[in-house]
C-alpha positions in Angstrom: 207.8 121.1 271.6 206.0 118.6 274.1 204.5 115.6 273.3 202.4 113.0 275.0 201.8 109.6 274.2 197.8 108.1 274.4 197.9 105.8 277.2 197.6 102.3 275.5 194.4 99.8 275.8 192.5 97.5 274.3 188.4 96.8 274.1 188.8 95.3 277.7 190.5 97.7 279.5 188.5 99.5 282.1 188.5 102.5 284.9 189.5 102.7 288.1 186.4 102.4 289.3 185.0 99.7 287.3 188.3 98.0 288.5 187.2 98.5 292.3 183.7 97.1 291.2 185.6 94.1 289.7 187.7 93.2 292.7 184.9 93.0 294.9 182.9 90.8 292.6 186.2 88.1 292.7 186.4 88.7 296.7 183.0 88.0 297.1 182.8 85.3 294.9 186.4 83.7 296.1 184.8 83.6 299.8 181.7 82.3 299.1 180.7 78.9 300.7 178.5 76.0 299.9 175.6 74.5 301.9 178.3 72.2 303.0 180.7 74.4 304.3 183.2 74.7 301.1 184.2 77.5 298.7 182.0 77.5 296.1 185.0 77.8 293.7 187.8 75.8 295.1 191.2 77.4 296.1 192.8 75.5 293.2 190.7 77.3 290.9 190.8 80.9 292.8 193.1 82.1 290.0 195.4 85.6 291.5 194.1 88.7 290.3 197.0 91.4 288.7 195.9 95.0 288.2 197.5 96.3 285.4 198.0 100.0 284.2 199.6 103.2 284.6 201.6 104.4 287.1 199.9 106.6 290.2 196.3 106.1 289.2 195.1 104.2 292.6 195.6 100.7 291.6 197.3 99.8 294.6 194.1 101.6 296.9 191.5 99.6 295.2 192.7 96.0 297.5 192.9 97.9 300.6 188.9 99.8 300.1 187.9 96.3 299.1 189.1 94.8 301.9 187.6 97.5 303.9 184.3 97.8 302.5 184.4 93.5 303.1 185.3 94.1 306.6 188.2 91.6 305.7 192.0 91.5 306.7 194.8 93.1 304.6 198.7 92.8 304.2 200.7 94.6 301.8 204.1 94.2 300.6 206.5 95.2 297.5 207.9 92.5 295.5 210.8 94.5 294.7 212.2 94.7 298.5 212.3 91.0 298.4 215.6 89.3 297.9 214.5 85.4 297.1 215.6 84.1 300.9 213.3 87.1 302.3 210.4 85.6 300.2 210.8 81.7 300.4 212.3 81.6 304.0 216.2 81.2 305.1 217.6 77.7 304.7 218.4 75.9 308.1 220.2 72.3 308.9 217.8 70.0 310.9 218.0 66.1 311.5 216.2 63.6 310.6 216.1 59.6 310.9 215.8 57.5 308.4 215.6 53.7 309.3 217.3 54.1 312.5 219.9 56.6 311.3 220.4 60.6 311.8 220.9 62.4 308.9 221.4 66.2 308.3 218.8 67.6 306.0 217.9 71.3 304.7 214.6 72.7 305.4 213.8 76.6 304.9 212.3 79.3 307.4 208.9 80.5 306.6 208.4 83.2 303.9 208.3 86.5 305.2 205.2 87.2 303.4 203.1 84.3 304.4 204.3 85.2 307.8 202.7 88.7 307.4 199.5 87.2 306.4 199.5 84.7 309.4 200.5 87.6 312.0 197.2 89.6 310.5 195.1 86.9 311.4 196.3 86.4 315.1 196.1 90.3 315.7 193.0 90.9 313.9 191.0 87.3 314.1 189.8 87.7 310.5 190.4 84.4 309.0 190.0 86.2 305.8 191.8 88.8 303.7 193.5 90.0 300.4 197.4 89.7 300.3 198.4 92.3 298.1 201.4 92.3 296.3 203.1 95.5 294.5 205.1 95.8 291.6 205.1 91.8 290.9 206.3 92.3 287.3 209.3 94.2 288.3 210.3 91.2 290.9 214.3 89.7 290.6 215.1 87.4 288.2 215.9 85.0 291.0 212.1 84.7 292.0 210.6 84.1 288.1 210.1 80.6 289.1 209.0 81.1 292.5 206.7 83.7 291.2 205.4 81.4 289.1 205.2 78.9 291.8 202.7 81.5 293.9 200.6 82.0 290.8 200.1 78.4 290.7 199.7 77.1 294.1 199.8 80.2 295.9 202.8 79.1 298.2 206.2 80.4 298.5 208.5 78.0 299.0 207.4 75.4 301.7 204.9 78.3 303.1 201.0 78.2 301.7 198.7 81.4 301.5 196.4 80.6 303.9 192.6 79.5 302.9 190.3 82.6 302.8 193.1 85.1 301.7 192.9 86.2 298.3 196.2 87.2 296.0 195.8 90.5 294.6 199.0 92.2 292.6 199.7 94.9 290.2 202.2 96.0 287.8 203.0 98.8 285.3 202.7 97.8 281.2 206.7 98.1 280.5 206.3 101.0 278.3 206.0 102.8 281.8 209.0 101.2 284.1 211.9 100.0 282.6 212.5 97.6 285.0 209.0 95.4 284.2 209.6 92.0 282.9 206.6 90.6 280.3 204.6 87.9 281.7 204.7 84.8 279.0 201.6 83.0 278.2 202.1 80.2 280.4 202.3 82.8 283.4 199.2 85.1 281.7 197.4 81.8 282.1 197.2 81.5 285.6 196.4 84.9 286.4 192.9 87.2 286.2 194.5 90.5 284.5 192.3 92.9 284.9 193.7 96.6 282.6 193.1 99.7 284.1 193.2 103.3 283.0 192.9 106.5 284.5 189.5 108.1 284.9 189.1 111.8 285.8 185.7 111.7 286.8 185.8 108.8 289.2 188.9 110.9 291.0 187.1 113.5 291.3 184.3 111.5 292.8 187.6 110.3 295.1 189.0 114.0 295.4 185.2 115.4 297.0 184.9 112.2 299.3 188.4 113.5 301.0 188.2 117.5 300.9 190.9 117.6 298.7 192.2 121.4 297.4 189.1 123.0 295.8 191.5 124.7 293.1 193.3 121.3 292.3 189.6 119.6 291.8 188.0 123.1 290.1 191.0 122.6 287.5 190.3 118.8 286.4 186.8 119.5 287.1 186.6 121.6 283.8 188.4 118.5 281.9 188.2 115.5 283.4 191.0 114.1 281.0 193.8 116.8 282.7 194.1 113.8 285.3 196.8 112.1 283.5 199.5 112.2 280.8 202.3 110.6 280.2 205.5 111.8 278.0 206.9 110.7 274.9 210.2 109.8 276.1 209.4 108.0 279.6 210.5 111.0 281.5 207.4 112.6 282.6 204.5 112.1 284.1 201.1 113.6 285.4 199.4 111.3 287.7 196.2 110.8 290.0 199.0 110.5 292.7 200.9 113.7 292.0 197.3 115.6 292.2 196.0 114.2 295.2 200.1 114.9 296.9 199.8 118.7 295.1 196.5 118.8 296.7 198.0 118.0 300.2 201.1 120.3 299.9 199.1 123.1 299.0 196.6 123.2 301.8 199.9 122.5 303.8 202.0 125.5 302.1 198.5 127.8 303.0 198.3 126.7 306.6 201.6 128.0 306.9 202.0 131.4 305.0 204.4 129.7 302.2 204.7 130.6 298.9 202.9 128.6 296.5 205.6 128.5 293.3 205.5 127.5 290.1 208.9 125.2 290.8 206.8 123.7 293.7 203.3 122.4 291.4 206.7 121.2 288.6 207.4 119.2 291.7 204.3 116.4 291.5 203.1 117.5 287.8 206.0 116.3 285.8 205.5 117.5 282.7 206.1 121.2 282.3 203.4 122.1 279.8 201.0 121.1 282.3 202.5 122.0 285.5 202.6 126.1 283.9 198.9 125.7 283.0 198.1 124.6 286.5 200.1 127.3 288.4 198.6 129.7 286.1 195.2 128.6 286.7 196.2 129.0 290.6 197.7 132.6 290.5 194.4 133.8 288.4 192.1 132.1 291.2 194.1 134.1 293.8 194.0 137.2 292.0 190.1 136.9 291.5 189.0 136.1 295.2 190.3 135.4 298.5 189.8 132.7 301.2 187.8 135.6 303.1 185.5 136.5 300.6 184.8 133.0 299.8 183.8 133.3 303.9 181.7 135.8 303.4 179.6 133.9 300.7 179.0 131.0 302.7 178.2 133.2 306.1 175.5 135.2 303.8 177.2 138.2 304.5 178.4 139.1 300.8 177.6 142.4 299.8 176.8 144.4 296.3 180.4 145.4 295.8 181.6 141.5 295.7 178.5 140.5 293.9 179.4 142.7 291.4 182.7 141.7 291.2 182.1 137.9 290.8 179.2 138.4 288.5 182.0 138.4 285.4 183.9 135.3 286.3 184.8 133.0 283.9 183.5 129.7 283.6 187.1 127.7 285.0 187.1 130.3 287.8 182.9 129.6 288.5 184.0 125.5 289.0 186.9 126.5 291.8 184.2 128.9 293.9 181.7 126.2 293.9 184.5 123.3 294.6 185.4 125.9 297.5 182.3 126.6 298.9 181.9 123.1 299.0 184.2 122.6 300.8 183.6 124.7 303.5 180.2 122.8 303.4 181.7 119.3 303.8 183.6 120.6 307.0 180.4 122.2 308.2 178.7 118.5 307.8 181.5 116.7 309.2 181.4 118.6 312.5 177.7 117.3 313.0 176.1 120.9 312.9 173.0 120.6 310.9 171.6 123.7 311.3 174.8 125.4 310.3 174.8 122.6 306.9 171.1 123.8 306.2 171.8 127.5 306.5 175.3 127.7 304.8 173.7 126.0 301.7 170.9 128.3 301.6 173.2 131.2 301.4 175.3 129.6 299.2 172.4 129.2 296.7 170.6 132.9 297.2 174.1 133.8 296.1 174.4 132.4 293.1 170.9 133.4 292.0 172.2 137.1 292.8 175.1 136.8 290.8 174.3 134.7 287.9 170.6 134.8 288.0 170.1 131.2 286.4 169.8 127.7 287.5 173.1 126.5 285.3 175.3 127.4 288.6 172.6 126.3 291.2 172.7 122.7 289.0 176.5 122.5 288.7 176.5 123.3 292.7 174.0 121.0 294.0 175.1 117.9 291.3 178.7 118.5 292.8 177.1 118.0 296.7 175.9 114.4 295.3 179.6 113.1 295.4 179.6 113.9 298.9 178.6 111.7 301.2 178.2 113.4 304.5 176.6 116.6 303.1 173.9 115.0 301.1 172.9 113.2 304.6 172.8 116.5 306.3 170.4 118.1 303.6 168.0 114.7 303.6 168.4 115.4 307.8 167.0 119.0 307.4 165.2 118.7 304.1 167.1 121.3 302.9 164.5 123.3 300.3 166.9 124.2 297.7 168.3 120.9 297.8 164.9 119.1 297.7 164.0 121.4 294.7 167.1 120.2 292.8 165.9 116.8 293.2 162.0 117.5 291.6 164.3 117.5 288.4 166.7 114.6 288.5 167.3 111.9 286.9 165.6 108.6 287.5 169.1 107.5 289.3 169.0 109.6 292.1 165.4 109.1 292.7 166.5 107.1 295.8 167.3 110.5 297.3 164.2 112.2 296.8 162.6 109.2 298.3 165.0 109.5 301.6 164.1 113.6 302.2 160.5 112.6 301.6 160.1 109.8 304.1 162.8 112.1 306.5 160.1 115.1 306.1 157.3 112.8 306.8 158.9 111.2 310.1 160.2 115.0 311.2 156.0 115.7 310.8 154.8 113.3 312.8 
């Protein structure tokens, strides 16, 4: 029989999206400047920030949306490609003169990384930026004391980080790679460790922001906690990666008339238990509706017959129509027709009052639409009624939305 371990934490440990929260606190906080021109917290004190958790829950996306979201620059690298003359720099013979006399001397070749960091700010002319470095616990026994050497004074070898650029790293706890070394107190106390977990509700948030497969989503959607597991024996794994690279290949496999298979979902889901329960899940979607009746829907062209047949759906299969019909919605917005937006999400939601004749669908579909960006600015655009009517009933949270559709109405009025 199958087992799975609890991932481990501790009072502190936090999502991914609390993490990304985080990281942009330290970034805004590492760049700010005072009245006379210097960082607030000085670069000795700007300790390194190390994500730690799980594998393939989005640690290593969180630097790169920061430094997005900052507008700053961003290089990337893998400690474990790095031999140590990579990372410090190559030695080389040069001369010097010491009272009057040559002598032959060693120096060393920039680092490699540092390098990176300095090309970034010639191309890109942001003078600052997070270097992020991957995998830092799994690095080669030759760099423990140059590692510890970057924690410290953030330099590698004779080459310095520059000013402005913030170290960001992340690791695995060794229970998940064999290869990670522990960090020892002495190392621990020159870093900000920040523990992460997964968190199925902020990928989802993630998963609607991208269009990912509305089957995939429909399927954590109905447990949130589906998003990751991890095997007794270090052999298996389900990951926020290996959904979001299932979500891909399916759309892929679709586009292309392919068979979607039950070895192909054991191919990113590695634990079996869960890979069957997926393809299960995705061969009982397929058997209940098609990609042309879900067409249908959104066009407002569904007639009694396919009412009738989606009136007895289950509840997992009511979560995958909605994730699909929001889709087609989010594609709709995306392509800057508003008028089609406003229409499609009317017949969307005379549908569901056909079929299921309560507001429990209507709530689950337009609460879904709030993760998404680009559709919830086309309904404010077009005061959308049904989605205006939602919002008489929210929560004090999204009361900035109402507010937006009111003062759009009132402009569109006068």
């Amino acid at each position: 029989m199958e087992k799975t371990i609890a991932i481990k934490t501790d009072s502190y440990s936090i999502t991914i999206a609390q993490a990304a929260e985080r990281l942009e606190n330290i970034c805004r906080t590492y760049l700010e400047k005072d009245s006379s021109g210097n960082y607030a917290i000085p670069v000795n004190r700007q300790r390194p920030v190390m994500l730690i958790g799980p594998a393939g829950i989005g640690k290593t996306d969180i630097p790169k949306q920061t430094a997005e979201k900052l507008d700053i620059g961003y290089v990337s690298y893998s400690i474990t490609h790095h031999t140590r003359q990579s990372a410090l720099g190559l030695p080389k013979i040069v001369t010097r003169t010491y009272n009057g006399n040559e002598v032959a001397t060693t120096e060393y070749t920039a680092s490699e990384i540092v390098t990176s960091v300095r090309d970034e700010i010639e191309k890109s002319g942001k003078a600052n930026g997070i270097l992020f470095i991957d995998e830092v616990n799994c690095a080669s026994e030759t760099l423990a004391a140059p590692m510890l050497q970057l924690f410290q004074n953030k330099t590698l070898g004779q080459s310095k980080i520059p000013d402005g650029w913030i170290l960001v790293m992340a690791g695995n706890p060794p229970e998940y790679n064999k290869s990670v070394k522990e960090f020892d107190a002495v190392t621990r106390d020159r870093l900000r460790i920040i523990n992460v977990i997964p968190d199925g509700v902020a990928w989802l948030d993630y998963a609607a922001k991208r269009g990912l497969n509305p089957i995939v989503t429909a399927f954590i959607t109905s447990d949130p906690s589906k998003i990751y597991a991890f095997d007794e024996d270090n052999i298996g794994i389900v990951s926020p990666r290996g959904w979001e690279e299932l979500c891909i290949t399916i759309d892929a496999y679709e586009r292309n008339n392919f068979p979607v298979t039950a070895d192909l979902v054991a191919q990113f889901i590695g634990i079996p238990a869960a890979a069957n329960e997926f393809y299960n899940y995705y061969i009982l979607v397929k058997e209940t509706i098609t990609e042309e009746e879900i067409e249908l829907i959104v066009r407002g062209k569904a007639d009694k017959e396919l009412i009738k047949k989606l009136s007895n759906i289950s509840v997992n299969i009511r979560f995958m129509l909605i994730e699909c019909m929001k889709r087609k919605l989010r594609k709709c917005a995306i392509s800057g027709d508003l008028n089609a937006v406003n229409e499609m999400m009317n017949n969307i939601a005379d549908f569901v009052k056909k079929v299921y004749g309560s507001n429990g669908e209507i709530e689950m579909f337009m609460s879904s639409i709030l993760t998404d960006s680009d559709i919830v600015k086309a309904a404010i655009i077009t005061h959308n009624e049904h989605f205006g009517k939602y919002l008489d009933d929210v929560t004090t949270a999204e009361s900035a939305i109402k507010k937006k559709i009111k003062k759009t109405a009132a402009r569109k009025s006068s």
